[in-house]
N, C-alpha and C positions, 0 to 999 in steps of 0.2 A: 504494500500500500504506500503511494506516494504521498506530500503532503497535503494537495489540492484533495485527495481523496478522502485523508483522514481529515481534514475540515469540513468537506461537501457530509461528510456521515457521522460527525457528531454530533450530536441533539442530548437534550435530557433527558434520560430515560429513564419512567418510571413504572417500569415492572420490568420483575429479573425470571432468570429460571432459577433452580437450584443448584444449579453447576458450582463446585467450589473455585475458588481462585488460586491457583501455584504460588507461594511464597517466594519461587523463583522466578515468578514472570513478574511481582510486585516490585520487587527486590531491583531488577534489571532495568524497570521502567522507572523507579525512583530514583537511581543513582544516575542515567542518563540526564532527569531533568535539573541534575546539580546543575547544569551548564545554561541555565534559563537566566536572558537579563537582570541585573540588578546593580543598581546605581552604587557607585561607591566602595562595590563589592561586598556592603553589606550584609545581603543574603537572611534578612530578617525571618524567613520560613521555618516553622516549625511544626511537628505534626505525630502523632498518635493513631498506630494502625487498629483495630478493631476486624475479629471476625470468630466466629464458634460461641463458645461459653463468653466470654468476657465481652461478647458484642451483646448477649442475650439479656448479660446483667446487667447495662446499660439501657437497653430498649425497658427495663422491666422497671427502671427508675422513672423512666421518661412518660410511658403512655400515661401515668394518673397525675403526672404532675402537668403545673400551670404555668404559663410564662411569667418570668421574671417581671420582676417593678425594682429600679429600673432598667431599662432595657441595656445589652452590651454596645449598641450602636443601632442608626435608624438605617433601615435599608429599602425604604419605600419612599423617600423625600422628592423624587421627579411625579409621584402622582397624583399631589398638587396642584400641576403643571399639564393648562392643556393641550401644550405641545404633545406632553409623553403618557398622559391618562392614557388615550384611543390606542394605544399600541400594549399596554396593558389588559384592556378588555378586547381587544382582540385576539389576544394568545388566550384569556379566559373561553371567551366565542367559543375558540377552537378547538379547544383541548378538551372542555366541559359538552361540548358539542359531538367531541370521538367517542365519549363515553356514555354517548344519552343522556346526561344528567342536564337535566330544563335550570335554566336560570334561580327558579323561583323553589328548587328542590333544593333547601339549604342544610336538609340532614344527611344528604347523599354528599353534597362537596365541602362539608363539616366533617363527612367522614373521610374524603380524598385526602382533604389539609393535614389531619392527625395522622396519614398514614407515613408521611414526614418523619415520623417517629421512629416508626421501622425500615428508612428510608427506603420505601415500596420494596422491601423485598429481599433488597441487593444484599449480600453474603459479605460484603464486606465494608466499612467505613471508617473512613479519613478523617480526624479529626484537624482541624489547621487554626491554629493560635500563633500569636505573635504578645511580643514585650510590648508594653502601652507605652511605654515611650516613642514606640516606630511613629509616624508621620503619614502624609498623603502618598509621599514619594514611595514609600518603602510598603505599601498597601499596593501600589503598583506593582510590583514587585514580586507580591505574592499571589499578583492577578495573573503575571503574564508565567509562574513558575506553576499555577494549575492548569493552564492552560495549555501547557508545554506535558504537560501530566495528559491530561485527557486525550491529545493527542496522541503519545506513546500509548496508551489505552486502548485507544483505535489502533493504533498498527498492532497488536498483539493480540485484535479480537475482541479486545472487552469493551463497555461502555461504564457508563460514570452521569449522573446527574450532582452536579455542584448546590447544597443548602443554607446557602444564608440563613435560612427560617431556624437551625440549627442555633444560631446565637440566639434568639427566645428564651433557652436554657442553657446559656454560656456557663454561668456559676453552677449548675447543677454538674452539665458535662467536665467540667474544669475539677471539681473534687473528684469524680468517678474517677479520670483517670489521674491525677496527682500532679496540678498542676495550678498555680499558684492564683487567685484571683486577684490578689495583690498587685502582681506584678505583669498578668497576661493577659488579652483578650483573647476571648474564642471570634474567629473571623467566619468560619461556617465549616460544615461536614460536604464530602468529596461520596456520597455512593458509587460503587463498585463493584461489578460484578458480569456478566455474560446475560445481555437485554434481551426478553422478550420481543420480537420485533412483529410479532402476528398479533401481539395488545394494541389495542385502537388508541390506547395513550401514548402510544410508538408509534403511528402512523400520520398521525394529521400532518397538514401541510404547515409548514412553518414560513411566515413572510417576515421580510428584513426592507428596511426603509431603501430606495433607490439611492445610488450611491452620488449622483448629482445631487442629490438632497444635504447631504452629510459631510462632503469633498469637493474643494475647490481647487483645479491647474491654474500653473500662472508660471508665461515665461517657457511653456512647449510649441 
C-alpha cells in the first residue's frame, strides 16, 4: 500500500471484528512513527497500550461513570461557528443515516455515543497524554505523530478511529493506568484493531470541503 492509498482508506472506524492485534505489528508500527515531525525535536508524545484483561478493566471503570466537571480540554469550540456547525451535522446526517437511526431517536444515538466507551469494539487502545506544560505547537505534534500512526495502521491492514471524546474521562483514565493528573493531560484514545468494513458505520460516504475552499496558489 502506497501513501495516497493508505490516506484514500483511512476513515474512523467504528466497529471491529474480533481478530487480535500482533504485539509485533504494534510494536513495528510504533517505533517507525518515532520519525513523525516535531518542532524542536521535542517529541512531546506519550502513550499507554491497552488490550485483553487490563483493556476490560478499564472499559468496566468507564461505562457507569460520568464525564468529568471540569473538563481536560474543549474539543467542540468550531461548533459555534456557522462556518463549521453544517459540516458537523452533516457527518451526523450521514453516519446516523448508515445506521437507520432517525434524528429524533435519541436513545439509539445515546447509545452509539457511550459505545465510545468500548471504543466500538476494537481489541485494542491507545491511550495518548502529554505534560501540560506542552503548548499549541507541540499539540501539533502529537496530531501529525497519530496520524503518521494511523497511517502505518493502514499499511499493515488495520484500522484505528482516533477519540477525543476519551478526554470526558481524562482523570479517571489517567489513574487507571498510573499516570499523573498533576502533571498530564489525556489528549484522546487511538482504537485499534482489524475494521468491520461490511458495518454500515464503515461505509457511508464521507465528504471533505473542496480544496479551493481551504487553499490558496500564488506566484505559479
Amino acid at each position: 500500500m502506497n501513501v495516497t492509498e493508505a490516506v484514500a482508506s483511512r476513515r474512523s472506524i467504528r466497529a471491529y471484528t474480533d481478530e487480535k492485534v500482533p504485539l509485533d505489528v504494534l510494536t513495528r508500527v510504533l517505533d517507525k512513527a518515532r520519525m513523525a515531525p516535531s518542532g524542536c525535536n521535542f517529541q512531546p508524545w506519550e502513550a499507554t497500550v491497552l488490550t485483553g484483561e487490563p483493556l476490560k478493566a478499564l472499559q468496566a471503570r468507564l461505562l457507569p461513570a460520568e464525564r468529568q466537571d471540569p473538563i481536560e480540554y474543549s474539543y467542540s469550540e468550531p461548533q459555534k461557528s456557522e462556518r463549521y456547525l453544517p459540516r458537523l451535522q452533516e457527518l451526523g446526517a450521514q453516519m446516523y443515516g448508515a445506521m437507520g437511526i432517525a434524528r429524533d431517536d435519541k436513545e439509539s444515538r445515546n447509545r452509539f455515543v457511550e459505545a465510545n466507551k468500548v471504543s466500538f469494539g476494537a481489541p485494542v487502545l491507545m491511550l495518548i497524554y502529554m505534560e501540560r506544560l506542552h503548548a499549541a505547537p507541540q499539540w501539533s505534534d502529537v496530531g501529525m505523530w497519530l496520524q503518521t500512526i494511523m497511517l502505518l495502521l493502514r499499511e499493515e491492514g488495520l484500522d484505528s478511529c482516533p477519540q477525543e471524546w476519551m478526554s470526558d474521562f481524562g482523570r479517571l483514565i489517567k489513574d487507571h493506568i498510573g499516570v499523573s493528573d498533576e502533571t498530564h493531560i489525556l489528549f484522546c484514545g487511538l482504537a485499534i484493531g482489524y475494521g468491520d468494513r461490511s458495518d454500515p458505520v464503515n461505509q457511508f460516504e464521507r465528504t471533505r470541503t473542496p480544496l479551493e475552499d481551504q487553499v490558496r496558489f500564488a506566484g505559479f
